[in-house]
Backbone as CSV, one residue per row, in Angstrom:
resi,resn,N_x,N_y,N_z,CA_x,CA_y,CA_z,C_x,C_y,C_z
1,UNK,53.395,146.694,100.945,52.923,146.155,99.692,54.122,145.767,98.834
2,UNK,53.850,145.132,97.902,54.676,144.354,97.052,54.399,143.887,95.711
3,UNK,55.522,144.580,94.858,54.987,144.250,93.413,56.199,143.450,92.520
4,UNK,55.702,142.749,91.485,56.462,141.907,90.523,57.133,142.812,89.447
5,UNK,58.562,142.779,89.224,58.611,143.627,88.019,59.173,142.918,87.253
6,UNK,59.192,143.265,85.992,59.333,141.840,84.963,60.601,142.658,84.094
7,UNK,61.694,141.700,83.459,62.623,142.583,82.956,62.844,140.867,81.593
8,UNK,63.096,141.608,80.200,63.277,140.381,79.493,64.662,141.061,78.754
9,UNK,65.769,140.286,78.824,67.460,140.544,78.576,67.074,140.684,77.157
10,UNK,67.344,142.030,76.631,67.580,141.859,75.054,66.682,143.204,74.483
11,UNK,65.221,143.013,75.493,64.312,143.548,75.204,63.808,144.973,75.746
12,UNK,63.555,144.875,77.760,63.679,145.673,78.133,64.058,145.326,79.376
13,UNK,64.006,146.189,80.489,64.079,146.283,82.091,63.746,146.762,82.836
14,UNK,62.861,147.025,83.358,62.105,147.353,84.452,62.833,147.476,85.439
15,UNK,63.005,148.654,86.038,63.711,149.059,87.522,63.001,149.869,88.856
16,UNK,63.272,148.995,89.939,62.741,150.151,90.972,63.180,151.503,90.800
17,UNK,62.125,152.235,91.143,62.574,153.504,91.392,62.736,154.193,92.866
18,UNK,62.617,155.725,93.540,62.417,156.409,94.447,61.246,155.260,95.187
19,UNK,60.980,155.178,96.435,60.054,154.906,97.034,60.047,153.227,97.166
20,UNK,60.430,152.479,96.196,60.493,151.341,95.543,61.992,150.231,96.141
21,UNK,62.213,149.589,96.964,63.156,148.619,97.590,62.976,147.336,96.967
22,UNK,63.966,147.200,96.014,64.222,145.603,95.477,64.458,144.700,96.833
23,UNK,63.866,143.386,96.605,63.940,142.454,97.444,64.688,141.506,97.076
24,UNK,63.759,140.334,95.962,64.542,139.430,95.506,64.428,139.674,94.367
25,UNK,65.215,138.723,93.579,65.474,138.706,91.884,65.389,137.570,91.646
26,UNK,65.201,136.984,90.795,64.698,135.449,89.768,64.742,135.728,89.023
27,UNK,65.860,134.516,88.210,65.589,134.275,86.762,64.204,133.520,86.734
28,UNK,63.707,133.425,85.374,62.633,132.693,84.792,63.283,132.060,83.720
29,UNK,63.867,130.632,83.692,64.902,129.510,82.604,63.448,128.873,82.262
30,UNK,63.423,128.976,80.850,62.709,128.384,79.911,63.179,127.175,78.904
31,UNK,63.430,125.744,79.392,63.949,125.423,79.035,65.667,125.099,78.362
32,UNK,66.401,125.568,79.862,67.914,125.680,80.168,67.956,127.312,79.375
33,UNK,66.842,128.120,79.111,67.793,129.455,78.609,66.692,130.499,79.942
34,UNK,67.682,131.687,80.098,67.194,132.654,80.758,66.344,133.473,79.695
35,UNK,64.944,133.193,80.242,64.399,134.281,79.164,63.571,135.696,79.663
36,UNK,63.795,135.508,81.423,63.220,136.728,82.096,63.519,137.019,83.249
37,UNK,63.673,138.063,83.922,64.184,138.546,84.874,63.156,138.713,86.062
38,UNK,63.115,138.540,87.358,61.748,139.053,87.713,62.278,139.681,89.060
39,UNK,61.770,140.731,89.625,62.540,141.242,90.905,61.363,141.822,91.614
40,UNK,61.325,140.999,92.767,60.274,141.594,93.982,60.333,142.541,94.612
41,UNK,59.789,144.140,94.687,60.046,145.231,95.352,59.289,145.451,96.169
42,UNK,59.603,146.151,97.338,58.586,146.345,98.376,58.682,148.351,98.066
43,UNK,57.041,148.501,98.065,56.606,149.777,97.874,56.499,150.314,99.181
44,UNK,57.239,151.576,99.021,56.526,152.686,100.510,55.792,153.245,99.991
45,UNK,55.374,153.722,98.881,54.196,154.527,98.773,53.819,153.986,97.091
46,UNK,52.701,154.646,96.327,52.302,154.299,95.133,53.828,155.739,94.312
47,UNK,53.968,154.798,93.030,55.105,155.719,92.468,55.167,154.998,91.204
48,UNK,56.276,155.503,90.586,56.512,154.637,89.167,57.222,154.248,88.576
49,UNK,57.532,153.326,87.612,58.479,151.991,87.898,59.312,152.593,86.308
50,UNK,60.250,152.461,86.470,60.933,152.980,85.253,61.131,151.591,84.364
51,UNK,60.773,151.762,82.947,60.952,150.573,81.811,61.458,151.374,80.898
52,UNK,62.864,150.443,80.798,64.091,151.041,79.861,64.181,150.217,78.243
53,UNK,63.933,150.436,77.021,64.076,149.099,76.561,65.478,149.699,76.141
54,UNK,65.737,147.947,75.568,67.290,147.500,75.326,67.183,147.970,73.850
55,UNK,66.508,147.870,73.330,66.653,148.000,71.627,66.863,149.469,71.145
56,UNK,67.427,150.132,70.173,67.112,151.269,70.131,65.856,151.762,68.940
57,UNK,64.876,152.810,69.976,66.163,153.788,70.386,66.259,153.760,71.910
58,UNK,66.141,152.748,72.510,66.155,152.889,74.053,64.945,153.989,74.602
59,UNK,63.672,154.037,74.398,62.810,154.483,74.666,62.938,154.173,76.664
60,UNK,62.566,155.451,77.214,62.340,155.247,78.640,61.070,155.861,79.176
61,UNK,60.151,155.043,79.645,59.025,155.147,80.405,59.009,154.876,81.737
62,UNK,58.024,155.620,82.195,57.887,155.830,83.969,56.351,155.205,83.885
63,UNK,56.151,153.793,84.405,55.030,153.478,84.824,53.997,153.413,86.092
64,UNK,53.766,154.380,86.546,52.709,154.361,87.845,51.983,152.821,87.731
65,UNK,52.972,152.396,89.403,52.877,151.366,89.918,50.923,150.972,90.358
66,UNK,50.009,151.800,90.236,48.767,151.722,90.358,48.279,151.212,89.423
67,UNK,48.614,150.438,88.596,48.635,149.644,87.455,49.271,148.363,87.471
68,UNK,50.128,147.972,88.387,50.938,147.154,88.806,49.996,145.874,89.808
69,UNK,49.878,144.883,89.638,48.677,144.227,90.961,50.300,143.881,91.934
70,UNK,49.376,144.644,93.281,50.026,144.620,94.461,49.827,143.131,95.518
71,UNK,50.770,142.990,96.042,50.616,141.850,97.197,50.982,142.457,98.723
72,UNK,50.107,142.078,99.680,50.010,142.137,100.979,51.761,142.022,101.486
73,UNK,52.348,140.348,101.217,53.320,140.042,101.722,54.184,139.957,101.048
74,UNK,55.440,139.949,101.332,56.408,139.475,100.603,56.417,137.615,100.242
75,UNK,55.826,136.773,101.036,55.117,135.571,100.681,54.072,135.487,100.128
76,UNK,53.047,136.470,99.543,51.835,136.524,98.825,52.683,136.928,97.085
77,UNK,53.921,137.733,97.129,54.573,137.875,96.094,55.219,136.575,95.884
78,UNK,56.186,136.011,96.044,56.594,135.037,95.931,55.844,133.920,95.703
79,UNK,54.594,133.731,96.193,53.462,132.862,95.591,52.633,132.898,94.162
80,UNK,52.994,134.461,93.674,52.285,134.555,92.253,53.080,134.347,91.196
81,UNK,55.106,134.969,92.024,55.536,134.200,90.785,55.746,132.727,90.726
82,UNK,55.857,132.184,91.873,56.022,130.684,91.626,54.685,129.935,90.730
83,UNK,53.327,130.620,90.562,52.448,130.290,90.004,52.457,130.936,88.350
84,UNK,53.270,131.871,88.159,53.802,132.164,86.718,54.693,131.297,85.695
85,UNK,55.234,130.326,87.252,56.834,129.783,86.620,55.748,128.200,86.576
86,UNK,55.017,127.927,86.977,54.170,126.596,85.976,53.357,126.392,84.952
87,UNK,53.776,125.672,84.523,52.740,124.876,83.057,52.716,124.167,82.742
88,UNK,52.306,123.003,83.291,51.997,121.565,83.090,53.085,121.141,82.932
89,UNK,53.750,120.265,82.200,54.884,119.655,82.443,56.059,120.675,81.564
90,UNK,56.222,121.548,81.265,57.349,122.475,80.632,58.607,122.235,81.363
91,UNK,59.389,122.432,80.755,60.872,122.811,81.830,60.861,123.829,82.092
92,UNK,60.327,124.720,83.155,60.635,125.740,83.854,60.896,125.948,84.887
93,UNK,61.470,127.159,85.261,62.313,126.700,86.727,62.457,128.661,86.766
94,UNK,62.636,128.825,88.605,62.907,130.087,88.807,64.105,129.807,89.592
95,UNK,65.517,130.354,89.661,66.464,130.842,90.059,67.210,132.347,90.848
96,UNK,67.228,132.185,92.141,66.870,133.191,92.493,68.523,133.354,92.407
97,UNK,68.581,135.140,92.410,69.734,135.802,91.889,70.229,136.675,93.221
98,UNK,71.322,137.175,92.999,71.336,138.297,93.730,70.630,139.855,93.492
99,UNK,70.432,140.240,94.483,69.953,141.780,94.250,70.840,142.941,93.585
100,UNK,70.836,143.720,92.778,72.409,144.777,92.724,71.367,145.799,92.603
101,UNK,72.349,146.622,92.637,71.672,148.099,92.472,70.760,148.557,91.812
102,UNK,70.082,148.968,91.733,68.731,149.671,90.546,67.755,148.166,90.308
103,UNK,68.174,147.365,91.205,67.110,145.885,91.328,67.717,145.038,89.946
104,UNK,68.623,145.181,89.245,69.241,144.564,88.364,70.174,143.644,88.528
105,UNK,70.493,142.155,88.313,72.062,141.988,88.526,73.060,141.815,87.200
């Protein structure tokens, strides 16, 4: 299984945790600016996704991924965000990143 985790620079970040293998990473450019992070993890089991925010006081939450909508494939993921990253004629665009540690780059 496979879930979307969403991270916005400034605001907060969402990181795999235990159980949880980052795949890919994408920016989401909104009009030439990066305004979101998105990183595809593949789940071994149900667990929970740590959201850090950036602002203080840096509040940290553990979200049970059973709340999270899951995908079959790693191509069934990659198909929902490419269907996030349209809207009629907008400039948007996904950029895929490298992976780093804790699913961040």
């Amino acid at each position: 299984m496979f879930v979307l985790l969403t991270s916005r620079p400034g605001q907060f970040r969402t990181e795999p945790t235990d159980g949880m293998t980052a795949v890919e990473a994408y920016d989401y450019v909104f009009y030439g600016k990066r305004t979101a992070r998105f990183v595809i993890a593949e789940l071994a089991a149900d667990t929970k996704v740590r959201v850090q925010e950036e602002t203080p006081p840096g509040i940290v939450n553990l979200v049970p991924t059973k709340f999270l909508e899951k995908y079959d494939t790693l191509d069934a993921a990659r198909s929902a965000l490419r269907e996030l990253a349209q809207f009629g004629t907008m400039d948007i665009a996904l950029v895929r990143t490298p992976v780093s540690v804790g699913g961040q780059s």
